[in-house]
C-alpha positions in Angstrom: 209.0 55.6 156.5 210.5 59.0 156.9 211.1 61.8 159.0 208.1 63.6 157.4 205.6 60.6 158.9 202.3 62.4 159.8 202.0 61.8 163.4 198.5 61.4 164.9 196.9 63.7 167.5 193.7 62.6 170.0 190.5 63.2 168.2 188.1 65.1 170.2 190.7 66.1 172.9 192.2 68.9 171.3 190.4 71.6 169.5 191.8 73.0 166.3 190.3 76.7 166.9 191.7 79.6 168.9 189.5 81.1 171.5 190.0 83.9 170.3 187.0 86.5 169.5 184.7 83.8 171.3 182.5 85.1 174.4 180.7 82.9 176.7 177.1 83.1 177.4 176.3 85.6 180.3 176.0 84.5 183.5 174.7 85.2 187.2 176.3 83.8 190.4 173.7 83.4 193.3 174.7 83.0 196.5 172.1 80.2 198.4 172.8 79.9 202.6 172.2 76.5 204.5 170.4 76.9 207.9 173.6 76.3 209.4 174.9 79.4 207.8 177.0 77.3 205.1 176.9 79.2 201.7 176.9 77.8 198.6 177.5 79.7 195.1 176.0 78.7 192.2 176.5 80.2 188.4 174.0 80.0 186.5 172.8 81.4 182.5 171.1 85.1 182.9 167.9 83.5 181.1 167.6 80.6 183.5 164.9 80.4 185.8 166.5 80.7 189.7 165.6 77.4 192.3 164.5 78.7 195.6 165.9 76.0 197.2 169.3 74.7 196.1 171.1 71.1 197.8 174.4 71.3 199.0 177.7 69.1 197.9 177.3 68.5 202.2 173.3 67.1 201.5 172.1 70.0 203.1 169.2 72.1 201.5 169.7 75.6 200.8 167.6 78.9 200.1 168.4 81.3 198.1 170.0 84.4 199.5 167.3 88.0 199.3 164.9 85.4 197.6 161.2 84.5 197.9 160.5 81.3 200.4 159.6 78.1 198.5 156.3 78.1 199.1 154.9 74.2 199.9 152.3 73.1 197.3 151.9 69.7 199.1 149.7 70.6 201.5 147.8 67.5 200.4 147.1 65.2 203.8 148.0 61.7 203.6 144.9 59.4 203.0 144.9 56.5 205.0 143.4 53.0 204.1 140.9 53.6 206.8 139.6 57.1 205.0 139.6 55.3 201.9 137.3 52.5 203.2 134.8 55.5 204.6 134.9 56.7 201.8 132.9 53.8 200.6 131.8 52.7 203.4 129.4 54.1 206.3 130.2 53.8 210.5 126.9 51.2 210.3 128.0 49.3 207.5 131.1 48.4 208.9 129.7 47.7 212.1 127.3 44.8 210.5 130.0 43.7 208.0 132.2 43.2 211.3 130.1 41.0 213.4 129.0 39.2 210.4 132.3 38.0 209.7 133.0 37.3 213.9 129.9 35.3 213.3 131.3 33.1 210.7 134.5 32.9 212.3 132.9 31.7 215.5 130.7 29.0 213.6 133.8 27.6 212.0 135.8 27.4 215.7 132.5 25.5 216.8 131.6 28.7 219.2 128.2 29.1 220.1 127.0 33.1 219.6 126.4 34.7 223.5 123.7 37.0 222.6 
C-alpha cells in the first residue's frame, strides 16, 4: 500500500453537499403558557395545524397564547354497571329477580321464608 490509500469516511454522517442555496421550510414559533405562568415555545411548519393545548418538558399542560380554549368534546357521562342493568332491566323486575334469588339462597342454608 501507498501513500495514495483511499481512506474511508462515515457513511450517512457526513453529507457531500454544501448548504449552500438551500432554504428551510417556513416556520412559525408559538408561544403556549402553563397555568403557573411557565412558557413554553414551540416551532412549528406555517401549514401545520396549531394544538390548543401543548404538554410541557415539566408534564404540565399548556394553552396556547391569544388562542381559542380547547373546547371539551367529552362531555359524555360515565355509564355505570348499574345504568347499564336499567337499561335492560325495570325497578320491579329487579325487585322480583332479588328476592327470588334470597329465596333460593335461604332454601339451600336450610332457612325457613318469614313471610
Amino acid at each position: 500500500m501507498s501513500d495514495r490509500s483511499l481512506r474511508g469516511m462515515r457513511l450517512g454522517a457526513q453529507s457531500m453537499e454544501t448548504e449552500s442555496g438551500v432554504e428551510p421550510a417556513p416556520r412559525q414559533r408559538v408561544e403556549y403558557r402553563c397555568a403557573d405562568g411557565e412558557q413554553v415555545f414551540v416551532t412549528f411548519s406555517s401549514e401545520a395545524e396549531i394544538p390548543p393545548v401543548w404538554v410541557s418538558k415539566t408534564g404540565k399542560e399548556a394553552l396556547l397564547v391569544d388562542g381559542e380554549r380547547p373546547v371539551d368534546t367529552n362531555e359524555k357521562a360515565v355509564r355505570t354497571h348499574w345504568d347499564m342493568l336499567l337499561e335492560r332491566r325495570s325497578l320491579p323486575e329487579l325487585e322480583q329477580i332479588l328476592e327470588d334469588r334470597l329465596n333460593i339462597l335461604r332454601e339451600r342454608r336450610g332457612e325457613r321464608r318469614s313471610a
